[in-house]
mmCIF file of the N, C-alpha and C atoms, coordinates in Angstrom:
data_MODEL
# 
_entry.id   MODEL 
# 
loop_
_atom_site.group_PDB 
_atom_site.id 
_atom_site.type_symbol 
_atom_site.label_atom_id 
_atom_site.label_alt_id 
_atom_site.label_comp_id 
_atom_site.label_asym_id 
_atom_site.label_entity_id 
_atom_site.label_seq_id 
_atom_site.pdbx_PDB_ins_code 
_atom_site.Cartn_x 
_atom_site.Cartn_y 
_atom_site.Cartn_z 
_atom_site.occupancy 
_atom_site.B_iso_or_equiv 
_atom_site.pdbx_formal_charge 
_atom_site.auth_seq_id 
_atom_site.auth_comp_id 
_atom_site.auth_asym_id 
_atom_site.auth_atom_id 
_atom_site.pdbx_PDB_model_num 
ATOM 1   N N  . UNK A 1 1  ? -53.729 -4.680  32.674 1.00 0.00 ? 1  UNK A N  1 
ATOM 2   C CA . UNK A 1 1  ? -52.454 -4.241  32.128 1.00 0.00 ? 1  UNK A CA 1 
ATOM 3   C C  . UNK A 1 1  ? -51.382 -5.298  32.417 1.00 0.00 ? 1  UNK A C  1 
ATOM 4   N N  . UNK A 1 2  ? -50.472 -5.994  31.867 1.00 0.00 ? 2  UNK A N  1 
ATOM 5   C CA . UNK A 1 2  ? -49.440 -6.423  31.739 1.00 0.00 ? 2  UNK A CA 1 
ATOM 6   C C  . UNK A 1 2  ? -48.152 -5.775  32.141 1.00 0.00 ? 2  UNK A C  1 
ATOM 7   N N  . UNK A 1 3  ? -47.232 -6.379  32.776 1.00 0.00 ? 3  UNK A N  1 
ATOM 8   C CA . UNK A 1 3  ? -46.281 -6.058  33.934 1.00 0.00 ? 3  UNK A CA 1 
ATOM 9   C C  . UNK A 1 3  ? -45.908 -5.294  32.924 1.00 0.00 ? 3  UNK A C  1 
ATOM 10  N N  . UNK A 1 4  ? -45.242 -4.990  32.056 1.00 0.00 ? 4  UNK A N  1 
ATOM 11  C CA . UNK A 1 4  ? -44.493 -4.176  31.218 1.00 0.00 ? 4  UNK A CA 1 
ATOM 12  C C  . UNK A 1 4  ? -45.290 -2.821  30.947 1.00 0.00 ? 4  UNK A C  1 
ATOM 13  N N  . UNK A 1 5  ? -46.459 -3.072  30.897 1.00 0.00 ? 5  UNK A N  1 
ATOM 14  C CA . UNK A 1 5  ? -47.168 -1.490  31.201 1.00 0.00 ? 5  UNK A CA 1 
ATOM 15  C C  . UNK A 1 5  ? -47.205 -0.837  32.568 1.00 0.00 ? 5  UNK A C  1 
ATOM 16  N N  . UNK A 1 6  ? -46.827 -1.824  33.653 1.00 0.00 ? 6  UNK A N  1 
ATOM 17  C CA . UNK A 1 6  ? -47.024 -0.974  34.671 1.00 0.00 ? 6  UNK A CA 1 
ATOM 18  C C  . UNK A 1 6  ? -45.709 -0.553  34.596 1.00 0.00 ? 6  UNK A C  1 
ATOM 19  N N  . UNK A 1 7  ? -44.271 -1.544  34.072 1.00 0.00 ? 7  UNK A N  1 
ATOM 20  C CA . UNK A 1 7  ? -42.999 -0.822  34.529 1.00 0.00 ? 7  UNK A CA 1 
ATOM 21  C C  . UNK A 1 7  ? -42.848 0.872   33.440 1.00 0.00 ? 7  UNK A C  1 
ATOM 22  N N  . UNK A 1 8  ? -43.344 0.619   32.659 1.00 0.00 ? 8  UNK A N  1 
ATOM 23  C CA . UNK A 1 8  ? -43.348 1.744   31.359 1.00 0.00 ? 8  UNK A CA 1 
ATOM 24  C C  . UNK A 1 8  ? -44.020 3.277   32.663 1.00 0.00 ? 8  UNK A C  1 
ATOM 25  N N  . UNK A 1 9  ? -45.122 2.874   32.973 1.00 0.00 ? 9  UNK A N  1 
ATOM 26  C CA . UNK A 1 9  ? -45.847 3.751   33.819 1.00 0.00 ? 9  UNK A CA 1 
ATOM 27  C C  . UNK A 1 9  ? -45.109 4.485   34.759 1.00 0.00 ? 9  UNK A C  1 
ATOM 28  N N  . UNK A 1 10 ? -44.869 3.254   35.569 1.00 0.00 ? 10 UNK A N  1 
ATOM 29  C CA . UNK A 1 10 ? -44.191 3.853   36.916 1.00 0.00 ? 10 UNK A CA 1 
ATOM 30  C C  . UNK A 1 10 ? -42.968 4.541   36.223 1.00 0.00 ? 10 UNK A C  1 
ATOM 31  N N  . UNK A 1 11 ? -42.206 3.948   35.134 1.00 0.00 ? 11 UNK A N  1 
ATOM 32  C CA . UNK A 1 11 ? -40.977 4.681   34.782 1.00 0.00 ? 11 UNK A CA 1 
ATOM 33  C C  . UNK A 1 11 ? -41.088 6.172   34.201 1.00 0.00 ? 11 UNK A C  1 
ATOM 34  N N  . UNK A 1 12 ? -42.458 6.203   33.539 1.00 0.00 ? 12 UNK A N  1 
ATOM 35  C CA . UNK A 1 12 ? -42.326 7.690   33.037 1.00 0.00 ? 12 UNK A CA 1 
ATOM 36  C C  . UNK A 1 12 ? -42.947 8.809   34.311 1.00 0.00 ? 12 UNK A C  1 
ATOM 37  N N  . UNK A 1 13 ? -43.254 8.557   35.196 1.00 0.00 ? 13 UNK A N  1 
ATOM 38  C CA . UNK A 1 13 ? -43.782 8.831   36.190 1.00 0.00 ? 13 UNK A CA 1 
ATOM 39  C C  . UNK A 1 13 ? -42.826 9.804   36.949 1.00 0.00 ? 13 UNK A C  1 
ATOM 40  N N  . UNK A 1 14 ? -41.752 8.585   37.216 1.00 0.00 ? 14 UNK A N  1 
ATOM 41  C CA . UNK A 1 14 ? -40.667 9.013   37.762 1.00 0.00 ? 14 UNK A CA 1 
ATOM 42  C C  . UNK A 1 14 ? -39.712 9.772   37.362 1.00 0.00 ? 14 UNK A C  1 
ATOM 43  N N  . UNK A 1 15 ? -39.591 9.428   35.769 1.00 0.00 ? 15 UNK A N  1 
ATOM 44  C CA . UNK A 1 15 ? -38.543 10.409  34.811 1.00 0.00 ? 15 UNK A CA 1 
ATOM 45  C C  . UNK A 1 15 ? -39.692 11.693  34.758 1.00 0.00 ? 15 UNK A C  1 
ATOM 46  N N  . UNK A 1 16 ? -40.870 12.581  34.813 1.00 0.00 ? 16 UNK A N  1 
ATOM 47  C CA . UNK A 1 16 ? -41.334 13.327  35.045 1.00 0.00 ? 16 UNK A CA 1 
ATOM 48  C C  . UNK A 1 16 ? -40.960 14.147  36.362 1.00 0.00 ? 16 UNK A C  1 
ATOM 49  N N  . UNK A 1 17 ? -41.411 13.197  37.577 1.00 0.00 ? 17 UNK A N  1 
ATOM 50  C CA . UNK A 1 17 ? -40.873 13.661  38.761 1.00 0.00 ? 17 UNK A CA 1 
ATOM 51  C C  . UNK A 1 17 ? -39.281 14.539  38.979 1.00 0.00 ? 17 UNK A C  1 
ATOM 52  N N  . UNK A 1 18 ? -38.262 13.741  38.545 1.00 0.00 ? 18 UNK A N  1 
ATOM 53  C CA . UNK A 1 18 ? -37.352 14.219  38.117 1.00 0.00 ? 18 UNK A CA 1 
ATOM 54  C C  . UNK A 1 18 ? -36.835 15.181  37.802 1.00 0.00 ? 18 UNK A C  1 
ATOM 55  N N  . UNK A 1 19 ? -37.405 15.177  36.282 1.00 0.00 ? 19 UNK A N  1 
ATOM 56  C CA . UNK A 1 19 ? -37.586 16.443  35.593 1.00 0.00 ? 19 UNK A CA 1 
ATOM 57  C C  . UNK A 1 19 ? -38.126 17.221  36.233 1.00 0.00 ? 19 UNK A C  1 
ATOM 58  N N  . UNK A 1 20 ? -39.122 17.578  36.909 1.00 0.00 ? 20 UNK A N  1 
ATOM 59  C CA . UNK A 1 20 ? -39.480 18.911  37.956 1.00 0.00 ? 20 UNK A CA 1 
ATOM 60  C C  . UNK A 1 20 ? -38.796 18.818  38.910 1.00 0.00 ? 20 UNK A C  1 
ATOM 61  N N  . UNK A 1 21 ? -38.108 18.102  39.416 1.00 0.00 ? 21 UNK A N  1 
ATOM 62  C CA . UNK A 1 21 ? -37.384 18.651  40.747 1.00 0.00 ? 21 UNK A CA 1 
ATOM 63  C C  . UNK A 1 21 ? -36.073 19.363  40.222 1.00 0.00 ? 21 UNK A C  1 
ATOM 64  N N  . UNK A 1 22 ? -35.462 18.726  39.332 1.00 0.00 ? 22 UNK A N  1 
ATOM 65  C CA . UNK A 1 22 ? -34.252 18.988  38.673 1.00 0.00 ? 22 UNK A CA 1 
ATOM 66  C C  . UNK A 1 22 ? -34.113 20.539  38.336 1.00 0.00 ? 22 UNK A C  1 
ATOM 67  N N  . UNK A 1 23 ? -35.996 21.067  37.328 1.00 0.00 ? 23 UNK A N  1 
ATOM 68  C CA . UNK A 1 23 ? -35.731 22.378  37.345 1.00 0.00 ? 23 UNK A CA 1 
ATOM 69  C C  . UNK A 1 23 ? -36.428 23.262  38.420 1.00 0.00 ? 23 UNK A C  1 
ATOM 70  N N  . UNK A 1 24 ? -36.791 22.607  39.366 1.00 0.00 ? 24 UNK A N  1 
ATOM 71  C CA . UNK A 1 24 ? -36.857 23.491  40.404 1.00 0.00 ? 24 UNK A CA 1 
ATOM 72  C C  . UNK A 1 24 ? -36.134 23.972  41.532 1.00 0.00 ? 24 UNK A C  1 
ATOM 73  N N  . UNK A 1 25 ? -35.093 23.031  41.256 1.00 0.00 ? 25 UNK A N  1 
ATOM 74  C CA . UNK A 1 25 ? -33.898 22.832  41.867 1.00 0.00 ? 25 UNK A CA 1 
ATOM 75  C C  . UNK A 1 25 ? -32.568 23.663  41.101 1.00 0.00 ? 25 UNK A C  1 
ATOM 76  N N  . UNK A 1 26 ? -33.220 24.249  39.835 1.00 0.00 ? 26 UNK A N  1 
ATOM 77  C CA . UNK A 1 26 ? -32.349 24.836  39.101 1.00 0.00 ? 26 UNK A CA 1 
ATOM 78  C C  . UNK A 1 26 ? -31.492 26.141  39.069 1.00 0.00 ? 26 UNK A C  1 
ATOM 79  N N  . UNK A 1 27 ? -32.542 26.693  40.134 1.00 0.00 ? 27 UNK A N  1 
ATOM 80  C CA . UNK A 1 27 ? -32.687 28.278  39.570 1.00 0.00 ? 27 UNK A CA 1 
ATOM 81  C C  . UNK A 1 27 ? -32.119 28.338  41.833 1.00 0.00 ? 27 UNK A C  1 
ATOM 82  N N  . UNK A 1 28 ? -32.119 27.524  42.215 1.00 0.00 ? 28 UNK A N  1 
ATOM 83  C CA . UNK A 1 28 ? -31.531 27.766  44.110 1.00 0.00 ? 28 UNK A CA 1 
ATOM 84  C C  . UNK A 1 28 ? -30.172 27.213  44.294 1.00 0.00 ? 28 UNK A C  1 
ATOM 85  N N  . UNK A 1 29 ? -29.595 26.799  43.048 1.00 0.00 ? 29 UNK A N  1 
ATOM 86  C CA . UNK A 1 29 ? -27.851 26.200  43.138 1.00 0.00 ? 29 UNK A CA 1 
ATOM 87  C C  . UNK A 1 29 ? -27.726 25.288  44.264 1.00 0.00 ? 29 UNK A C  1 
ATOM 88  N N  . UNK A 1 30 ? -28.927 24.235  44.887 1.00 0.00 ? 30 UNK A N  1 
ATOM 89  C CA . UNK A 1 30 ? -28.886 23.798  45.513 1.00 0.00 ? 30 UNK A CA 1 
ATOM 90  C C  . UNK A 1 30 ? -27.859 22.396  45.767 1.00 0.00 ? 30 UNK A C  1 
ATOM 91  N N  . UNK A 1 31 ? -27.023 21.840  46.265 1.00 0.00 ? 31 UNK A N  1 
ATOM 92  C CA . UNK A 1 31 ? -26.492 20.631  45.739 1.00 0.00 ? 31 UNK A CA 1 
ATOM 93  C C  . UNK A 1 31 ? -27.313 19.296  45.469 1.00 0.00 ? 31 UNK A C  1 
ATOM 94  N N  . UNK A 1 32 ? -26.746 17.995  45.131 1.00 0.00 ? 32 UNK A N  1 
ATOM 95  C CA . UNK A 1 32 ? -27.473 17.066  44.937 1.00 0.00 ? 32 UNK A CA 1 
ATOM 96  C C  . UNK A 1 32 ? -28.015 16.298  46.323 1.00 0.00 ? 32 UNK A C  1 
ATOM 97  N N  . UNK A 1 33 ? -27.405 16.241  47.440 1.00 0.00 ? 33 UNK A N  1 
ATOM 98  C CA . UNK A 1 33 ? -28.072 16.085  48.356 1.00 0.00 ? 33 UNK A CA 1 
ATOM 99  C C  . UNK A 1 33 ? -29.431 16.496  48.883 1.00 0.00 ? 33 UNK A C  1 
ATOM 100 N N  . UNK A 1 34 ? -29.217 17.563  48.730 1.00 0.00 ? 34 UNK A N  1 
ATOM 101 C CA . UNK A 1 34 ? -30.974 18.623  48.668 1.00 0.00 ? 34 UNK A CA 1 
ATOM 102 C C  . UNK A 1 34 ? -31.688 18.078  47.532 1.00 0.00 ? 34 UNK A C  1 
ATOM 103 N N  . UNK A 1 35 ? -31.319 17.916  46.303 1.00 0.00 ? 35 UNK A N  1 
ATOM 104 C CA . UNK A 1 35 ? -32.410 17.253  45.752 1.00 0.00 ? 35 UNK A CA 1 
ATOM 105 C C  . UNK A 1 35 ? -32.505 16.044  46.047 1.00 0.00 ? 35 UNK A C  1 
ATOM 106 N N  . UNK A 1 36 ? -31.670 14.856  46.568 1.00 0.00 ? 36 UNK A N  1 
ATOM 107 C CA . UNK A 1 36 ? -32.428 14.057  47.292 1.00 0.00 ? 36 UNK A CA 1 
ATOM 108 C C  . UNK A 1 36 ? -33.259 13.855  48.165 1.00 0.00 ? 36 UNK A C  1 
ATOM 109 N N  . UNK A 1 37 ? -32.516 14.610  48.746 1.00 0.00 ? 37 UNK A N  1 
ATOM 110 C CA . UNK A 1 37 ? -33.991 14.377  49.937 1.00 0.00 ? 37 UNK A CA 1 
ATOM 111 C C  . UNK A 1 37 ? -35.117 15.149  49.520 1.00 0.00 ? 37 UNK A C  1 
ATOM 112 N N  . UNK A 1 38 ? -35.253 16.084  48.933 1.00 0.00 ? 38 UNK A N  1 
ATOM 113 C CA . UNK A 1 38 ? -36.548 16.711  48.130 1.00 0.00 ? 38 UNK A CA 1 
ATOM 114 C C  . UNK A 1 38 ? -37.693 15.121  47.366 1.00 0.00 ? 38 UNK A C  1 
ATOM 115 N N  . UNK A 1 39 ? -36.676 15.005  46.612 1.00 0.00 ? 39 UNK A N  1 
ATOM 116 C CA . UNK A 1 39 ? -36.837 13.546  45.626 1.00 0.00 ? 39 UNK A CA 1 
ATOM 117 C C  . UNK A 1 39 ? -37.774 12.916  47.188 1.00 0.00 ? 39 UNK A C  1 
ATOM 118 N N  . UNK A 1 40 ? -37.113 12.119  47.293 1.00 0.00 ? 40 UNK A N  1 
ATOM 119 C CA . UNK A 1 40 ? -37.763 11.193  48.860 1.00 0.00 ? 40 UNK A CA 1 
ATOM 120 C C  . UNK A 1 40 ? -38.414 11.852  49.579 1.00 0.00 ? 40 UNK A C  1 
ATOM 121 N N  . UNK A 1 41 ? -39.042 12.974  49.463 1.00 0.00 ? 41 UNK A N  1 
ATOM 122 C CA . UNK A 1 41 ? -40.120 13.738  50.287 1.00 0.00 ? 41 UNK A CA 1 
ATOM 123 C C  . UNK A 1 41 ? -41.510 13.207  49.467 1.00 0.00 ? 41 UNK A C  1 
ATOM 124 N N  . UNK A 1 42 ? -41.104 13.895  48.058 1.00 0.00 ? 42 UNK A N  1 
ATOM 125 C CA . UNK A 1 42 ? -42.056 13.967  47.184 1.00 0.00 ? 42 UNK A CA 1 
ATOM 126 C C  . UNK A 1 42 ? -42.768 12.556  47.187 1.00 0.00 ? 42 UNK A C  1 
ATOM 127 N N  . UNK A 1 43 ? -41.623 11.216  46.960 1.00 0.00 ? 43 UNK A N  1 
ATOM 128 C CA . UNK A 1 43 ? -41.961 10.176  46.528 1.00 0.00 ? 43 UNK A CA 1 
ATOM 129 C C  . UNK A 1 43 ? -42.684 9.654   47.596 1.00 0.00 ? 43 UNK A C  1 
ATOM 130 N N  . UNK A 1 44 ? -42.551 9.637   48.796 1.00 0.00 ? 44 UNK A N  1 
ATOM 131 C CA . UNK A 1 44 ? -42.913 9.172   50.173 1.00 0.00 ? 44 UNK A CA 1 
ATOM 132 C C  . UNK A 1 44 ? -44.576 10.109  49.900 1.00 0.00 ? 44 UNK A C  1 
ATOM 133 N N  . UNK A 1 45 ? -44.177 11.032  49.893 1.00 0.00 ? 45 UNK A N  1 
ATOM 134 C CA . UNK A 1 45 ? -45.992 12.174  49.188 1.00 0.00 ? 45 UNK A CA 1 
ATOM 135 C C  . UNK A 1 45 ? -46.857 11.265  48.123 1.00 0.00 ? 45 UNK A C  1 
ATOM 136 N N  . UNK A 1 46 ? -46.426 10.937  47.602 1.00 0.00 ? 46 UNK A N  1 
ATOM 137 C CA . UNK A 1 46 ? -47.139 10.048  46.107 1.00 0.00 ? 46 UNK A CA 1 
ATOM 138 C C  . UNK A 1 46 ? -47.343 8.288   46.638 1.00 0.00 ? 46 UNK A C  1 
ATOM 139 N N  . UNK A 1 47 ? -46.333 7.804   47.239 1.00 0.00 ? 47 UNK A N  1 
ATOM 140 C CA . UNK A 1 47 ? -46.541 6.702   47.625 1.00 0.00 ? 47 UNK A CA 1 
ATOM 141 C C  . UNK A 1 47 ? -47.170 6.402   48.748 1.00 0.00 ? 47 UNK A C  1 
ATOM 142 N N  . UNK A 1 48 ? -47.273 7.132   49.581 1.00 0.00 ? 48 UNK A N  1 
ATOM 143 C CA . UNK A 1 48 ? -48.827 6.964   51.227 1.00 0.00 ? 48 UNK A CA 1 
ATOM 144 C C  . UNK A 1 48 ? -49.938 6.920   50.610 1.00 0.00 ? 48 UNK A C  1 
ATOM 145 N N  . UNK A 1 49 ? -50.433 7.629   49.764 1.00 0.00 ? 49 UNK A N  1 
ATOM 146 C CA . UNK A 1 49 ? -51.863 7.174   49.352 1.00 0.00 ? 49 UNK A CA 1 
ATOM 147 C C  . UNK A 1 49 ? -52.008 5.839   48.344 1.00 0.00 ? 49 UNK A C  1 
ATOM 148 N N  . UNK A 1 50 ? -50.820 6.095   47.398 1.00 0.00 ? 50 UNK A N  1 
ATOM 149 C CA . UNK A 1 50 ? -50.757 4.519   46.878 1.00 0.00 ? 50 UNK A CA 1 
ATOM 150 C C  . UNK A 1 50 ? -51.243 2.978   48.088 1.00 0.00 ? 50 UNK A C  1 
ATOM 151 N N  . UNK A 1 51 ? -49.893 3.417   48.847 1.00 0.00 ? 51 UNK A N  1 
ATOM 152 C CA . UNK A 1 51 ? -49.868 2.074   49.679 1.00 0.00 ? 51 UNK A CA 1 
ATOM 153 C C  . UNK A 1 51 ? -51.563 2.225   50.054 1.00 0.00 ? 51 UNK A C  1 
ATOM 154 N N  . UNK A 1 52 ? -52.077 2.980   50.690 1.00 0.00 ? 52 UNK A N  1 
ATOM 155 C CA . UNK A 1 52 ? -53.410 3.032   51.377 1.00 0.00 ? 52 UNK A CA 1 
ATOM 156 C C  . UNK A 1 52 ? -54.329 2.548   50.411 1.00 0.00 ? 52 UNK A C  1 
ATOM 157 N N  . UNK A 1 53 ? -54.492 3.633   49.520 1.00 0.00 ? 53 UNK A N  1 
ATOM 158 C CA . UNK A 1 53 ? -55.145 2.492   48.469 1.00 0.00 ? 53 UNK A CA 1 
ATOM 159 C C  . UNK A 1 53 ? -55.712 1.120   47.904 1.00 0.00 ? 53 UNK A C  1 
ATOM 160 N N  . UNK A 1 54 ? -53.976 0.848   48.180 1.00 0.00 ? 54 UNK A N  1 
ATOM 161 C CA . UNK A 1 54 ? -53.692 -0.624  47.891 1.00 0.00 ? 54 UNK A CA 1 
ATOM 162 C C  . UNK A 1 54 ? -54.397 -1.711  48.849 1.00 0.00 ? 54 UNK A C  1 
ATOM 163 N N  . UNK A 1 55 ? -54.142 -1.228  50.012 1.00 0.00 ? 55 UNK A N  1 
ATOM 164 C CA . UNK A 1 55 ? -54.571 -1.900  51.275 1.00 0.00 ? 55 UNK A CA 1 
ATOM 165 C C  . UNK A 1 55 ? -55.895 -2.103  51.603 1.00 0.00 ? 55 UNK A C  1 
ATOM 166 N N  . UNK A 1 56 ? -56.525 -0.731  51.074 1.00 0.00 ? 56 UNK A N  1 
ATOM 167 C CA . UNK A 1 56 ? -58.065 -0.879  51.190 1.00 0.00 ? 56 UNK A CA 1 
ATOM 168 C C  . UNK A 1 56 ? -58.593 -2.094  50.115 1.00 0.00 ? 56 UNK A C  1 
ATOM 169 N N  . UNK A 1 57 ? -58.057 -1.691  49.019 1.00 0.00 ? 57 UNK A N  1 
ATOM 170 C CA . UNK A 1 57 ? -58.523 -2.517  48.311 1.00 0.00 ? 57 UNK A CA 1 
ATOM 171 C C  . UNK A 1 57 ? -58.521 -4.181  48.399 1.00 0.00 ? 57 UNK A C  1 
ATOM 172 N N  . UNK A 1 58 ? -56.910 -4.354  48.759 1.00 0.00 ? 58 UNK A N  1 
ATOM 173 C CA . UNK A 1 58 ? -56.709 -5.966  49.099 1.00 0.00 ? 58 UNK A CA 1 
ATOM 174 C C  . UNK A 1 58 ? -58.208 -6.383  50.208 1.00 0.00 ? 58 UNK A C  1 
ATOM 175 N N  . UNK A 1 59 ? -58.082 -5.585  51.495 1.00 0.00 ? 59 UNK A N  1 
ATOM 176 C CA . UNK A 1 59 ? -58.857 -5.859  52.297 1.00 0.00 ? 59 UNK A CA 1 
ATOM 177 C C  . UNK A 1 59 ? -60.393 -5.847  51.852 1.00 0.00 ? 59 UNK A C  1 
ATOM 178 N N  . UNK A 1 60 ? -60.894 -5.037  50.678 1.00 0.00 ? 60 UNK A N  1 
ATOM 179 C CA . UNK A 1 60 ? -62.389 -5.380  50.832 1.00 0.00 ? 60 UNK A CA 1 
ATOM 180 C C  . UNK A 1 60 ? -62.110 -6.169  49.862 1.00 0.00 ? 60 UNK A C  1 
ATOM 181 N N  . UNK A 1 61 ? -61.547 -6.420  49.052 1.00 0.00 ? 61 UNK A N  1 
ATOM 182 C CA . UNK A 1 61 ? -61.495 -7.522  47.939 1.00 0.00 ? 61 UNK A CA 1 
ATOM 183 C C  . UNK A 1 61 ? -61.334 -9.114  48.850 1.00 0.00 ? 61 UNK A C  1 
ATOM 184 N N  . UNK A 1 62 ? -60.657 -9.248  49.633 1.00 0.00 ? 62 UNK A N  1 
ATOM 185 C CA . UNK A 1 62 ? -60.562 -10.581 50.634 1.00 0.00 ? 62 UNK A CA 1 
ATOM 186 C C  . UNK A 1 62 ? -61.282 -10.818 51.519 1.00 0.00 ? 62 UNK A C  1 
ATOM 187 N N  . UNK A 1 63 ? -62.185 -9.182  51.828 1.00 0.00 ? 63 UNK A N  1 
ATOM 188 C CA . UNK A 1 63 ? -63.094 -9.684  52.818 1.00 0.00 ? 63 UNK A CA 1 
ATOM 189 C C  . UNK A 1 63 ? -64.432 -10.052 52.244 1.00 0.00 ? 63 UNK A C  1 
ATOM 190 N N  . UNK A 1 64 ? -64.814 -9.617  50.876 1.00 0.00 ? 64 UNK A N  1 
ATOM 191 C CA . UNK A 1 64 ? -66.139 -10.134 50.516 1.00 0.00 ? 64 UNK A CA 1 
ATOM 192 C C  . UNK A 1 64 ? -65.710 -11.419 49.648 1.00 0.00 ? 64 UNK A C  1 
ATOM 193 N N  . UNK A 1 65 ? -64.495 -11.891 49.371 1.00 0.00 ? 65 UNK A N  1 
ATOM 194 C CA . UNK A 1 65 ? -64.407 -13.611 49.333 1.00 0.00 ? 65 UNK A CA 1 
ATOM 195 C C  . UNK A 1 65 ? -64.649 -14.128 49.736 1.00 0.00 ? 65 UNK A C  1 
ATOM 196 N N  . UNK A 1 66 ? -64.641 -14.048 51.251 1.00 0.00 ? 66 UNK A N  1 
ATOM 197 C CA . UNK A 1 66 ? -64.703 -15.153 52.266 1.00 0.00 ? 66 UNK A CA 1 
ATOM 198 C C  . UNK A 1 66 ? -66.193 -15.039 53.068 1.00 0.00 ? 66 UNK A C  1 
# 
């Protein structure tokens, strides 16, 4: 994939994310602070297995190079 598909990706990803917090956040009159930090719960939730992922992969990919 080409950088512009991953930014397309990650962007609709996030405008999804959004969108569910926004209406779940809809119906508790919560302020926007609360949905931040909701937001940065979630994303920190989605991004630990990314990073891990990532890491495994770099590492067996560099270790059967060498």
């Amino acid at each position: 994939m080409k950088k512009i598909d991953w930014f397309f990706s990650i962007f609709l990803i996030i405008m999804g994310l959004t969108c569910l917090l926004f209406s779940a956040n809809a119906f508790g009159h919560e302020s926007f602070f609360a949905f931040g930090r909701i937001l940065f719960k979630v994303c920190m939730w989605a991004a630990c297995p990314g990073v891990l992922v990532g890491s495994l992969y770099l590492w067996f990919h560099y270790r059967n190079k060498g």
